[in-house]
N, C-alpha and C positions, 0 to 999 in steps of 0.2 A: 504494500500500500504506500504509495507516495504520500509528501506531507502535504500537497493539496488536499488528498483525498482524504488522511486524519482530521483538518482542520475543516472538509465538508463534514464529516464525520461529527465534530463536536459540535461546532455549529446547529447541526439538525439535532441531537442530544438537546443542547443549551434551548435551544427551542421548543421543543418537546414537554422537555423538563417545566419551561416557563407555563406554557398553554395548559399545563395537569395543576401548575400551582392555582393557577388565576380560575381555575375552574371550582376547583375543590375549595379554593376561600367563597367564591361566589354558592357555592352548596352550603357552605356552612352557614355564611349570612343567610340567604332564603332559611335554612330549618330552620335557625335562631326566628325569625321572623313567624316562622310560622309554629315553634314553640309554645310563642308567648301566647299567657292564658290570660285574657280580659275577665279581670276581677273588679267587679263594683266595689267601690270602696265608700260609697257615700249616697246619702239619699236623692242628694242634687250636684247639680253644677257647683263649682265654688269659687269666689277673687282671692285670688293669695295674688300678696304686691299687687302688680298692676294689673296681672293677668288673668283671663279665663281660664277653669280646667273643668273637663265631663267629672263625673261622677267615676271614672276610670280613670281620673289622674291625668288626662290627655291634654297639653295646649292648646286651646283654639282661641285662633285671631279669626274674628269674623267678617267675612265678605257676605253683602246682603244685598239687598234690594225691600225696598219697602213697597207696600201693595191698598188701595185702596178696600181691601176686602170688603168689610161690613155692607158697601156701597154697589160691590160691581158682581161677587160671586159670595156671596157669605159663607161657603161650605170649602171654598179654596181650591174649586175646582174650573176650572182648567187651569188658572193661575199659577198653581204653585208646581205641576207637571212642565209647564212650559219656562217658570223659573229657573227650574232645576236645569234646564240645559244648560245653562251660564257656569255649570259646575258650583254655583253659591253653597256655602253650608250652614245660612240660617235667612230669615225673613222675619222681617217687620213686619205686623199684622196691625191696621189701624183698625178700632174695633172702638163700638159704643154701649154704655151702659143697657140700652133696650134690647140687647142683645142676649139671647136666655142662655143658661146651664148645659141644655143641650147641642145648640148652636155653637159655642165655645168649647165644650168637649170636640165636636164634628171636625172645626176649624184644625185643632193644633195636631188632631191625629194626623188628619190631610196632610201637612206641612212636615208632621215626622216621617210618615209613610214616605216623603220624597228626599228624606234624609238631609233636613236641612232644619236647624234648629230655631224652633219659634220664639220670638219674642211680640208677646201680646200688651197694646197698649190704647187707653182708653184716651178717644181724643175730643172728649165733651166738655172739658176744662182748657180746652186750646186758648191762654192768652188770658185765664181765669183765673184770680190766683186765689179766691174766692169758694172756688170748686174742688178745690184740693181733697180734703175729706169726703167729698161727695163724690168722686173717684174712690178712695179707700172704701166708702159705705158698700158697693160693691164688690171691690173684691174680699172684705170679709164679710160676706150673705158667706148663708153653709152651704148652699148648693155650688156655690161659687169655689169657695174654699176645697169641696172635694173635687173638684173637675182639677185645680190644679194641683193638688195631692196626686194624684191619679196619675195626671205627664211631669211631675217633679224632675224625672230623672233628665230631665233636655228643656226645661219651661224656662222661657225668662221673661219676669214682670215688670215690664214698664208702666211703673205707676201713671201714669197718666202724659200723655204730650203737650211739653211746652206749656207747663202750667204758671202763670202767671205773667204780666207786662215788663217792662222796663221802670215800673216804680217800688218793686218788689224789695228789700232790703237787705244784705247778710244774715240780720238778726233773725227776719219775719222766715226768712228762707228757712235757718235750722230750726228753728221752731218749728216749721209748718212739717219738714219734712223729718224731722225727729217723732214728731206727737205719727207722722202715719207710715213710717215704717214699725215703730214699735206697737201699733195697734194691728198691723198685718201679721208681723211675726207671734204675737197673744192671741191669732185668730189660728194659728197654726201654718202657715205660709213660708217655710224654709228655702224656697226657690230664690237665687238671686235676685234682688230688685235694683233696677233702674232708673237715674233719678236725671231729668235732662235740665240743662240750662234756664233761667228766666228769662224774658225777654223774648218771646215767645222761643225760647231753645236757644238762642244767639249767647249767650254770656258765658263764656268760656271761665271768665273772673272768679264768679258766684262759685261756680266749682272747683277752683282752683282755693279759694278761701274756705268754702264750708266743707268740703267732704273727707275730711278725716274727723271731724267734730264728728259729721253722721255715719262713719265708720265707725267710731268709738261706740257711738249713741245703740248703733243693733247687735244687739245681742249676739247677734248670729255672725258679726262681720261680714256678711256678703252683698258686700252693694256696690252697683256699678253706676259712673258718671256721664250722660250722654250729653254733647254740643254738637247743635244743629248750627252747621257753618252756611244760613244764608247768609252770606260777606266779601256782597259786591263793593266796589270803588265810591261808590255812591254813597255807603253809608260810613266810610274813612275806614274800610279792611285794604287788605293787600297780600301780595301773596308771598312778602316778608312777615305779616302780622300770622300768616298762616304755619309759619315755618317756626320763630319765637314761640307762637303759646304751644304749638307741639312740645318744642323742645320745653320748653319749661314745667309742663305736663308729665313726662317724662322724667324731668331730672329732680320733679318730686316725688317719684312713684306714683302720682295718681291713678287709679283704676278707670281709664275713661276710654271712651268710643266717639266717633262723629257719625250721630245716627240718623241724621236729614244733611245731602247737600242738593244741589241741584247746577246748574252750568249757568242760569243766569236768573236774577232777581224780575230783570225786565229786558226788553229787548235793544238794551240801547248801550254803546263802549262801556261806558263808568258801569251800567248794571251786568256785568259778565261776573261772574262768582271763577277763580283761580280754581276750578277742578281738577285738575290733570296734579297741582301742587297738591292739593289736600290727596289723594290718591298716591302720590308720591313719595311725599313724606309719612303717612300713615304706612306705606309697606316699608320705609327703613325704619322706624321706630315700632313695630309689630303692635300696631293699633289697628283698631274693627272697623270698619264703616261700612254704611247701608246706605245705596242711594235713594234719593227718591225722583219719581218713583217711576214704575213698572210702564205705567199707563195703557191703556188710554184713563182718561177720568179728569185730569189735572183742569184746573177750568176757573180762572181766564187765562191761567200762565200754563197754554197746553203746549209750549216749548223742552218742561222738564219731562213728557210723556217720552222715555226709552223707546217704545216698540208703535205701530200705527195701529195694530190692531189686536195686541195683550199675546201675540205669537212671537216664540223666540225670534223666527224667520223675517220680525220684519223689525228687530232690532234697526234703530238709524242713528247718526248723529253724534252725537254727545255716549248717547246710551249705549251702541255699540262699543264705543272706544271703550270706557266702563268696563263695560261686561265683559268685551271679550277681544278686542284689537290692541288696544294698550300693554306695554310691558307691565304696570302695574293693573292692569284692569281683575275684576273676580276672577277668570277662566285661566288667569297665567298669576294668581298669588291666594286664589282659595283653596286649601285642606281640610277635608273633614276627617275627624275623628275616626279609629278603625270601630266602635261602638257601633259607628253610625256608619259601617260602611263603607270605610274611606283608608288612611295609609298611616295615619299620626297616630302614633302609640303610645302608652302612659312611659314617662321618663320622669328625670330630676324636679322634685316641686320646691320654690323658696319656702321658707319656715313660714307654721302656720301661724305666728305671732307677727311676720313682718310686722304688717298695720302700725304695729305700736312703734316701730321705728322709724316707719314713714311722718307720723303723726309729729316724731321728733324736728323732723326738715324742715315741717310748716311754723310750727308753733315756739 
């Protein structure tokens, strides 16, 4: 054998050798994968630090889309079938108090059956700050209370949408929302609840001041912060003001989401809302957002309507980009949970006392 023919020789060896290695590592990840045994660990979702986790321990950042439900399909049908093609793994469900026990069970089954995690929110206090407890009146009724005992393990309750004005206060704020999470949680209510900005959702501020007060305040610790970023030019936003309260959100640990934006306030330069920023920055800081919405329905500003006719297929615009064309859009940065279906497995959780050290940053 000449030394060329040695050195084919090893070569093909060395080769060989490599492609049995990279094989047999790739076999062993897959088993290790598919080992893993999914153990509930908890009766609901939970916030440690800033983040979401299932009831399996699994992070999820939420990618969503909001839906006029109550209004367009009350049962979440066709809706949330044609959601799901965006690959989302949760949805905003606007829903109203006249709304019954059965109707609400129907609703969030729907929305799990598509494997995509509900967040139900009552929007008959929109801008009402007044209404606050009259949102709480029902979700602690008993017929109420067991429907979400019932989907615990995936439910999340957004006490109400954008409850109250722009003359709302710090103080009136932890007050109001102290007295009704702690009458949700004594009605027996463990699901994480969701508390959105004043001003009809716009005040990023409010929450950045109060929610470690009303972290302290629930017993339970699981409460999440929503700002609805309508914050166009027009009202003195920018898509540096977009990027600062991120960052400063973040670097106090707050538990928060942006659970309403839309592309533009009104149809004119100054009124375009920085979308593509808040999408942008929400996937390098591993923050949730839900756009809104789905549409059709939106009406007089039928510009933020995603689709023309509530079918993935006719996604346009804005909403496309969103959903599914954008690097950061739902279909190229949403995971679901493998609970639910999906590829995220339960891993490392921060301590379940953070809170109290987050609490330390603000105060």
């Amino acid at each position: 054998m000449t030394g060329n023919d040695k050195m084919k020789k090893f070569e093909y060896i060395a080769i060989t050798l490599l492609f049995t290695a990279i094989t047999f590592m790739s076999c062993v990840h897959t088993e290790k994968k598919e080992d893993i045994v999914l153990e509930k660990k908890h009766p609901t979702m939970r916030v440690l630090d800033r983040y979401l986790y299932t009831a399996y321990d699994e992070k999820v950042i939420l990618r969503g889309i909001n839906r006029l439900i109550i209004w367009v399909d009350k049962d979440g049908r066709p809706s949330f079938t044609e959601m799901a093609k965006t690959g989302a793994n949760s949805a905003r469900i606007v829903w109203l108090t006249v709304g019954t026990a059965d109707q609400l069970d129907t609703v969030i089954t729907n929305c799990i059956a598509e494997k995509m995690i509900p967040m139900i929110e009552l929007h008959d206090a929109t801008g009402k700050w007044d209404k606050l407890q009259y949102c709480v009146d029902y979700w602690t009724r008993e017929d109420i209370v067991k429907v979400i005992e019932k989907h615990q393990e995936y439910l999340l309750v957004n006490i109400g949408n954008e409850i109250g004005d722009n003359s709302v206060s710090p103080d009136e704020f932890k007050r109001g929302y102290k007295e009704a999470v702690q009458r949700m949680r004594q009605a027996g209510i463990q699901a994480p609840l969701i508390i959105d900005g004043s001003d009809w959702g716009k005040n990023i501020d409010i929450l950045q001041e109060s929610g470690f007060y009303l972290i302290e305040a629930d017993p339970l610790h699981n409460l999440m912060f929503s700002v609805h970023m309508w914050w166009p030019e027009l009202w003195g936003y920018s898509k540096e003001r977009v990027i600062d309260e991120i960052k400063e959100s973040v670097d106090m640990h707050l538990p928060i989401i942006v659970g309403e934006f839309g592309n533009a306030w009104e149809e004119t330069e100054r009124g375009q809302i920085p979308y593509i920023t808040i999408i942008t920055e929400c996937q390098k800081n591993e923050i949730g957002w839900l756009a809104w919405s789905w549409g059709p329905g939106n009406n007089p500003q039928k510009w933020l309507n995603m689709t023309k006719t509530g079918s993935f297929s006719t996604l346009f615009g804005w909403g496309l980009e969103v959903a599914t064309t954008h690097t950061s859009s739902i279909k190229n940065t949403s995971k679901k949970p493998a609970s639910l279906g999906g590829t995220v497995f339960p891993g490392p959780i921060p301590d379940e006392m953070a809170w109290q050290t987050n609490m330390s940053l603000k105060f």
